[in-house]
C-alpha positions as CSV (number, residue, x, y, z in Angstrom):
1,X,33.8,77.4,259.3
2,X,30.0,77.5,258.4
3,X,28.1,80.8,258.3
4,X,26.9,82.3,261.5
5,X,22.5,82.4,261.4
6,X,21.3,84.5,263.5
7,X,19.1,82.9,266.3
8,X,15.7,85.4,265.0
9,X,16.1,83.5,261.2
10,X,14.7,80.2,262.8
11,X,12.6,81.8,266.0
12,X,11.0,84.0,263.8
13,X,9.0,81.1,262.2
14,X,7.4,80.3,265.5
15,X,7.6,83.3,267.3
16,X,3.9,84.0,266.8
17,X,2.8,80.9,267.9
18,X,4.0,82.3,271.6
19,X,3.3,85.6,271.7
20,X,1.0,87.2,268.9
21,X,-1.9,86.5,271.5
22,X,0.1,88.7,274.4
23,X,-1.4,91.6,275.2
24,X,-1.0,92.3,278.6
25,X,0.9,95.7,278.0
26,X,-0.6,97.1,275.0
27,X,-3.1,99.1,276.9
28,X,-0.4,100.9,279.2
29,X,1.8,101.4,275.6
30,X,-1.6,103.1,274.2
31,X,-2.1,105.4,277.4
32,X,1.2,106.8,277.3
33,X,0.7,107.4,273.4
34,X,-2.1,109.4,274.4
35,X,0.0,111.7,276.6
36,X,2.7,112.0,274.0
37,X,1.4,112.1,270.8
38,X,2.7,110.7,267.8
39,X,5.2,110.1,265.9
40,X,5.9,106.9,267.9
41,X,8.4,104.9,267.6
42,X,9.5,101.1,268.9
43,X,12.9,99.2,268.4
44,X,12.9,95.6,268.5
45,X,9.3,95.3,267.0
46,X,9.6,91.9,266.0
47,X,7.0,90.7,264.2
48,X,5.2,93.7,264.3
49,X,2.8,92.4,268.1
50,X,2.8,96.0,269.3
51,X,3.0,97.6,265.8
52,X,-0.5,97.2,264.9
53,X,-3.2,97.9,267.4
54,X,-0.7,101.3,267.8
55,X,-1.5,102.1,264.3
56,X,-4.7,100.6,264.6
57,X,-5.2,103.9,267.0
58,X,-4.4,106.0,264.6
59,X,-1.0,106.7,265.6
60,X,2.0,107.1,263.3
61,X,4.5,104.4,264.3
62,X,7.6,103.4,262.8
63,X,9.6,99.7,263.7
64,X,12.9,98.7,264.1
65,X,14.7,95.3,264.0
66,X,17.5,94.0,263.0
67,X,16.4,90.3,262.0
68,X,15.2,90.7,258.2
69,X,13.3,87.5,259.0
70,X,11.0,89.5,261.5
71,X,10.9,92.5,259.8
72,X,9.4,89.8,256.9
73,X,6.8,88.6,259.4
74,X,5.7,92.2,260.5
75,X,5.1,92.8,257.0
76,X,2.6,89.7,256.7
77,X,1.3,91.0,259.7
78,X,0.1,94.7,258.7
79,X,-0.3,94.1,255.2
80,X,-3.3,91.3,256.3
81,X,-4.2,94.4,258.7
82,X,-4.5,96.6,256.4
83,X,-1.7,98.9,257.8
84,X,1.3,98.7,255.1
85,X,1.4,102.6,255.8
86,X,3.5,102.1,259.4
87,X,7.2,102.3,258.2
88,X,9.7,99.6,259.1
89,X,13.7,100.0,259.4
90,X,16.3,97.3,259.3
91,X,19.1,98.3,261.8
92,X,20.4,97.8,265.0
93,X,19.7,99.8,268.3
94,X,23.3,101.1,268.3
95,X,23.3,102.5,264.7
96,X,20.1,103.7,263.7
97,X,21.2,106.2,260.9
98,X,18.2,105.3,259.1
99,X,16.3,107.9,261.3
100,X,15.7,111.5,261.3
101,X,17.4,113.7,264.4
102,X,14.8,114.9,266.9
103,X,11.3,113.4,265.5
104,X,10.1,111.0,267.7
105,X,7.5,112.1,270.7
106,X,7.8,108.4,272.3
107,X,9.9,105.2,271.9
108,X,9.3,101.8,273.4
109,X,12.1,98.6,273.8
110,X,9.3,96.0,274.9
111,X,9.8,92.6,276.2
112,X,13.2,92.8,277.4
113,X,14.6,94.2,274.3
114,X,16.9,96.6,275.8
115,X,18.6,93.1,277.4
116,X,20.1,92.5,274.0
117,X,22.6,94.8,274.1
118,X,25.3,92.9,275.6
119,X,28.0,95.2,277.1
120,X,27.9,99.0,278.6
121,X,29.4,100.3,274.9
122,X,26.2,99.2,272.7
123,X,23.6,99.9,276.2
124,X,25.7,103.5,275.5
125,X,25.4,104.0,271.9
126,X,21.8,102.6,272.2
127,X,21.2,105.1,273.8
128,X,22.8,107.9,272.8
129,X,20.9,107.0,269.2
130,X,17.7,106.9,271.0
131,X,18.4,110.3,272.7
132,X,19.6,111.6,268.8
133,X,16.1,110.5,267.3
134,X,13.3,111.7,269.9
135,X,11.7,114.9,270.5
136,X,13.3,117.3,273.9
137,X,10.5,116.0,276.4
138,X,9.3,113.0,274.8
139,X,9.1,109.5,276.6
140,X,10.9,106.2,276.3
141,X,9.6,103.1,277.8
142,X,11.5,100.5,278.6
143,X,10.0,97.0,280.1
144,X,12.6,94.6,281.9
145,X,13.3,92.1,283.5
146,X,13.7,93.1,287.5
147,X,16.7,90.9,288.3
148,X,16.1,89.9,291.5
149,X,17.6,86.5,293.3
150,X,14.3,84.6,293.3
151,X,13.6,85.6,289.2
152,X,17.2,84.4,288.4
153,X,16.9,81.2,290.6
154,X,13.7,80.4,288.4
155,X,15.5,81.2,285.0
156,X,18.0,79.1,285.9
157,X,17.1,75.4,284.0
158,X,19.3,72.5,282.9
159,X,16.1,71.5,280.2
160,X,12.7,72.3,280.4
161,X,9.6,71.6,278.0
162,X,7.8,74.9,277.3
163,X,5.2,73.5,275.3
164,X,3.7,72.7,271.9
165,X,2.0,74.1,269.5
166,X,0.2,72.6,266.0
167,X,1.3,74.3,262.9
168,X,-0.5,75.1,259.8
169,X,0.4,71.8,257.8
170,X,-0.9,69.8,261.0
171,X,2.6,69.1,262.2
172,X,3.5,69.9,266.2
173,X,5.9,71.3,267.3
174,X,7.1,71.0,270.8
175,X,10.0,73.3,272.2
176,X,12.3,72.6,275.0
177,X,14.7,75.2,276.8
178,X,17.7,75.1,278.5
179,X,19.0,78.3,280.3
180,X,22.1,79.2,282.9
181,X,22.2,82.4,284.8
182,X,26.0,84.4,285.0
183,X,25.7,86.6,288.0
184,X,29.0,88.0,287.6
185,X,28.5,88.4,283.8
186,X,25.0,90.1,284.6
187,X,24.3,87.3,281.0
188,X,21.9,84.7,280.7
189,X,22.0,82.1,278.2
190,X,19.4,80.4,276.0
191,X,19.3,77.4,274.2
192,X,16.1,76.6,272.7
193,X,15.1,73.4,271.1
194,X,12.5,72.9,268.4
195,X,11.8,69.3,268.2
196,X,8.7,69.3,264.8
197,X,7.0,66.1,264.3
198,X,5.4,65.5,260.7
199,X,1.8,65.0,261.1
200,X,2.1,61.9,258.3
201,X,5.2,60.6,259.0
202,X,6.1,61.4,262.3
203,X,9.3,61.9,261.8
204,X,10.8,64.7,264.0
205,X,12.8,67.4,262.7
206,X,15.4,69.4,265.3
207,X,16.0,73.2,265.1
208,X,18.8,74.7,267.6
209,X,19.4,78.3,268.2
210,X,20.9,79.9,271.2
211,X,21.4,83.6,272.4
212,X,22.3,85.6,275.4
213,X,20.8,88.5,277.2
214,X,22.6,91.2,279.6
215,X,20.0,91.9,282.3
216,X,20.8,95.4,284.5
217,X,20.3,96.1,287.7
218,X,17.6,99.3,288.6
219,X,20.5,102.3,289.7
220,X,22.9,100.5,287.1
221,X,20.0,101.4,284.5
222,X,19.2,104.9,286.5
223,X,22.6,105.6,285.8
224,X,23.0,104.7,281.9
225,X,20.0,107.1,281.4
226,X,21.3,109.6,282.9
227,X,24.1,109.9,281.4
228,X,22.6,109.5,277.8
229,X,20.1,112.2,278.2
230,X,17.5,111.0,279.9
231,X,15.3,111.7,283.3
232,X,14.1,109.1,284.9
233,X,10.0,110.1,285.7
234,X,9.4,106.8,287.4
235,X,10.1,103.2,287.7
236,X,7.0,100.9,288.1
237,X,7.0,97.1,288.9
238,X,3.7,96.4,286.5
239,X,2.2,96.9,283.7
240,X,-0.4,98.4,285.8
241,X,2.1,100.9,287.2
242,X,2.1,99.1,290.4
243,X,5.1,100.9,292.5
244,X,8.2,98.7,292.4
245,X,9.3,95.9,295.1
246,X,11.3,93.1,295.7
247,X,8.4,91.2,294.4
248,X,8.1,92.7,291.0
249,X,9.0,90.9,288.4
250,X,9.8,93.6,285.7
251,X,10.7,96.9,285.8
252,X,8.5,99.4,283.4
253,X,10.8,102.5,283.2
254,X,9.4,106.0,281.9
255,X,11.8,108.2,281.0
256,X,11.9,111.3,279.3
257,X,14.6,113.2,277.2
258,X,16.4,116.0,278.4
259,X,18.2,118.7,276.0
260,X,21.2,117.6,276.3
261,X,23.3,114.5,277.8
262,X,24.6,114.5,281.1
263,X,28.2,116.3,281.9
264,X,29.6,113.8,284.4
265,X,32.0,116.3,286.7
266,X,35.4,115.2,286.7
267,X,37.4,113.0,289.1
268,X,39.4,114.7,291.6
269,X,43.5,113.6,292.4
């Protein structure tokens, strides 16, 4: 059997070319650093998108990934900004040892992150590790998908072009998507194509990867927090902080830690 590469090695090449330019939520990320304070912390940072104008702020902000081949482009990223002092961690969401107990005034799982955790045990341990790691008070935001029947009709693609991009050498690079929606899995599925055409030659080169996301529902996620520590101050449907609706199409969930975890009572006979 080959060796298993993780989707991030090859996405992390063009994952720039998408979203370096999104900024949409950086201003509600900074407002809410302004409440809390540093340190800040954000798991799943990628290539380091919401990393810098954070530390750019003058905030103290540390990063988490597991894919060294983002953490490698987040390092490109702040060393050319002139940030090499923000801190960046190699780890998983469920096991984030690296980490001191009880420092952090405000964590952040943008972009769907917190859909990567595939089952309740690692949503759990997730965030049991977040709840280990922040300050008694201090915020975590989370921005989601809002799984609503009309956003997962949409998701749902046999093949799709996305669009294309031209690279550095001159090449382009054009990347298709194919994605199927499991309702009673809660999972969606991503295949993503990325078709590179040399700009002598033109001889085109394919790259495959495919992944899957969990998406939860808004109580299911009430719920999980709950139980791990956390009280929910508000669920918005915006980056804006527009209230939630049917119509939203993400959920932006503020949260703030509690001393201790939940005690569930027990079931009676």
């Amino acid at each position: 059997m080959g060796e298993t590469i993780d989707a991030y090695e090859i996405i992390a090449d063009y994952y720039d070319l998408e979203f370096a330019r999104f900024s949409d939520d950086i201003e509600v990320y900074l407002a809410f650093a302004q409440r809390t304070g540093d340190p800040i912390l954000e798991i799943g940072c990628g290539t380091g998108r919401l990393l810098a104008p954070l530390a750019r702020s003058g905030y103290t902000v540390h990063g988490v990934d597991r894919s060294p081949a983002m953490l490698a482009r987040a390092r490109e990223r702040l060393r050319a900004e002139g940030l090499e002092h923000v801190q960046l961690f190699q780890a998983d969401a469920v096991d984030l040892r690296p980490l001191a107990d009880g420092f952090y005034r405000l964590a952040i799982i943008a972009l769907n992150g917190f859909l990567h955790l595939l089952d309740r045990t690692a949503q759990q341990r997730a965030l049991a590790e977040l709840h280990r790691v922040m300050t008694t008070g201090g915020l975590l935001l989370l921005d989601l998908l809002h799984p609503t029947p009309a956003q997962l009709q949409a998701l749902e693609q046999p093949l799709s072009w996305d669009g294309n991009w031209r690279l550095p050498d001159g090449s382009r690079l054009d990347r298709f998507a194919s994605r199927s929606v499991h309702p009673s899995e809660q999972t969606i599925t991503t295949t993503l194509f990325y078709d590179r055409t040399d700009a002598h030659s033109g001889q085109v080169t394919r790259r495959v990867v495919s992944y899957k996301l969990r998406f939860v529902h808004r109580f299911e996620l009430e719920l999980l927090l709950e139980q791990a520590g956390f009280a929910v101050e508000a669920i918005y449907g915006s980056y804006d902080l527009d209230p939630l609706t049917d119509e939203s199409p993400q959920m932006f969930v503020v949260a703030q830690r509690q001393l201790s975890p939940a005690i569930l009572a027990p079931r009676r006979a």
